[in-house]
N, C-alpha and C positions, 0 to 999 in steps of 0.2 A: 590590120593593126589591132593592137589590143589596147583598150583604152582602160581606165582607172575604174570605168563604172564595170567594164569586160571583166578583170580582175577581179574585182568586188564580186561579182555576179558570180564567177567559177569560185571561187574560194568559197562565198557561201552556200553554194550549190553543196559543195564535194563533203562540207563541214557539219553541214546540216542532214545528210546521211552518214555521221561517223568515222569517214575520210581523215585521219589525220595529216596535216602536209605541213612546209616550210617553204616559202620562197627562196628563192635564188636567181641569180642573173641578174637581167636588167631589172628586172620590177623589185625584184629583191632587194636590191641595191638601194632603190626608190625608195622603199620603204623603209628604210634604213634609215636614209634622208629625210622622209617625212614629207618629199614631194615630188610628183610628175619632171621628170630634168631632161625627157627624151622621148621620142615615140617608139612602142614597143609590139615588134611583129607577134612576140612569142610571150606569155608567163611561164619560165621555168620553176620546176615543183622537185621536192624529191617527199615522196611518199613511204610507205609500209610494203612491202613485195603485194603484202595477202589484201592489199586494197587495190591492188591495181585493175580483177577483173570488176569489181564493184567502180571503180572509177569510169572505165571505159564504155561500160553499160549507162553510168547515167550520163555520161557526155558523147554517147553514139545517140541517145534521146534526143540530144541537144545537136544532132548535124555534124558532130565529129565525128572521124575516119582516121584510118591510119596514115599516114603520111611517108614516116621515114624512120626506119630501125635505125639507131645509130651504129656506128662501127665499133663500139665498144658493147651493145646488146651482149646478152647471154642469154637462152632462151633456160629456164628454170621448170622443173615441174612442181606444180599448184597439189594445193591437198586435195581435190580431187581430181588428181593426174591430169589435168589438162595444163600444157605448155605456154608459158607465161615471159612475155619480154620483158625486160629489167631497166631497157634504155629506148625512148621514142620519142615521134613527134605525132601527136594529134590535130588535124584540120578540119575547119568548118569549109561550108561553102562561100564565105566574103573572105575568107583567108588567114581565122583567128588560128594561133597556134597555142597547144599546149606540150610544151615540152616537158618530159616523166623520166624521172630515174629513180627507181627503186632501193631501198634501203629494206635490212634486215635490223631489225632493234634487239642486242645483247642483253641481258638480265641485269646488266649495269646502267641500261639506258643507253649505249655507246649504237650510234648508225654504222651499220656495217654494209657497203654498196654493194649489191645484189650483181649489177653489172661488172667487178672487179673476181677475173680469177683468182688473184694473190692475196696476200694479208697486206695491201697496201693501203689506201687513205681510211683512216674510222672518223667519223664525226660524234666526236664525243658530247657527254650531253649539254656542256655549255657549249659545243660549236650549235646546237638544235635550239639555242634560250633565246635567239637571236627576235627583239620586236621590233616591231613598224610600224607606220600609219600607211597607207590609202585612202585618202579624201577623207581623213580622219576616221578613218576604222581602222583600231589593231588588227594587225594581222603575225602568225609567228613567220620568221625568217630564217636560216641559218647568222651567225654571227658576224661583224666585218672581218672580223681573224680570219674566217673560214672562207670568207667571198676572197679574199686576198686568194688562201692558197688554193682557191680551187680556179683562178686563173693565171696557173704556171702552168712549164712544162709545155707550153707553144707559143705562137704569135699573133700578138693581141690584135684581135681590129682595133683603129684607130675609136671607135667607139666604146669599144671595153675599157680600152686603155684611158679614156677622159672618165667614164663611170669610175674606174678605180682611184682618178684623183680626187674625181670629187667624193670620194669615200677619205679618201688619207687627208682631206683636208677638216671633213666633218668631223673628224677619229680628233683629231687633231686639234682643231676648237672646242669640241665638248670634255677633252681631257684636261686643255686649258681652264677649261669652266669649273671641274669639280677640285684642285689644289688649289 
């Protein structure tokens, strides 16, 4: 599991060399919320392509390994031609996960998924403005718009599917709050 201090601890590991990232997922979600709502096996991140061998070096320091290329991976060549995954899952040895998916950033600021052959999802740059807390540290996020759509197009666990209420409910009170 990954706990809030786990979190904490990768985020400003990755940040404090440079690492620009955004939560997503469950923790993301979380932070969105402003609080712990779940226990979480994985932190999903989506990062820069060109940070990823710098990511994996310093959390291969840290007892992480490769786990699991996902079925959307594309393997990319890096600017010093070595070949680079776009979509994974990193594991320590108690079982922390870090889930990576890569993004290319356009001149506009617009996320462009490194793991996507087609011109399909962009995350543009308010979907990237997204903030949060963890144990009251900000942290950046993607946006709730984006966590929406970025869980379509399959079949939610029943888990995702409550994270996503309790997002449309939070949307929802704090829209209440500012009219």
């Amino acid at each position: 599991m990954v706990t809030a201090e786990d979190a904490l601890y990768l985020y400003q590991t990755l940040t404090a060399h440079g690492i620009q990232l955004w939560l997503t997922g469950g923790w993301g979600i979380d932070a969105l919320l402003g609080e712990q709502t779940r226990p979480h096996k994985d932190m999903d991140i989506l990062l820069r392509l060109e940070d990823i061998p710098r990511m994996c070096a310093l959390l291969e320091a840290d007892g992480f390994q490769l786990h699991e290329l996902w079925s959307e991976n594309r393997w990319v060549t890096d600017a010093q031609e070595k070949e680079t995954a776009t979509a994974f899952v990193l594991q320590d040895d108690s079982g922390r996960q870090v889930d990576a998916h890569a993004l290319c950033l356009d001149q506009q600021g617009n996320g462009i998924p490194a793991w996507e052959d087609d011109e399909g999802r962009v995350f543009k740059p308010q979907d990237l403005a997204g903030e949060g807390m963890i144990a009251g540290i900000s942290v950046p996020c993607i946006s709730a718009e984006m966590q929406f759509a970025c869980h379509t197009g399959y079949t939610l666990p029943d888990y995702q599917q409550h994270d996503l209420e309790r997002l449309n409910r939070h949307r929802d009170q704090t829209a209440g709050k500012l009219e």
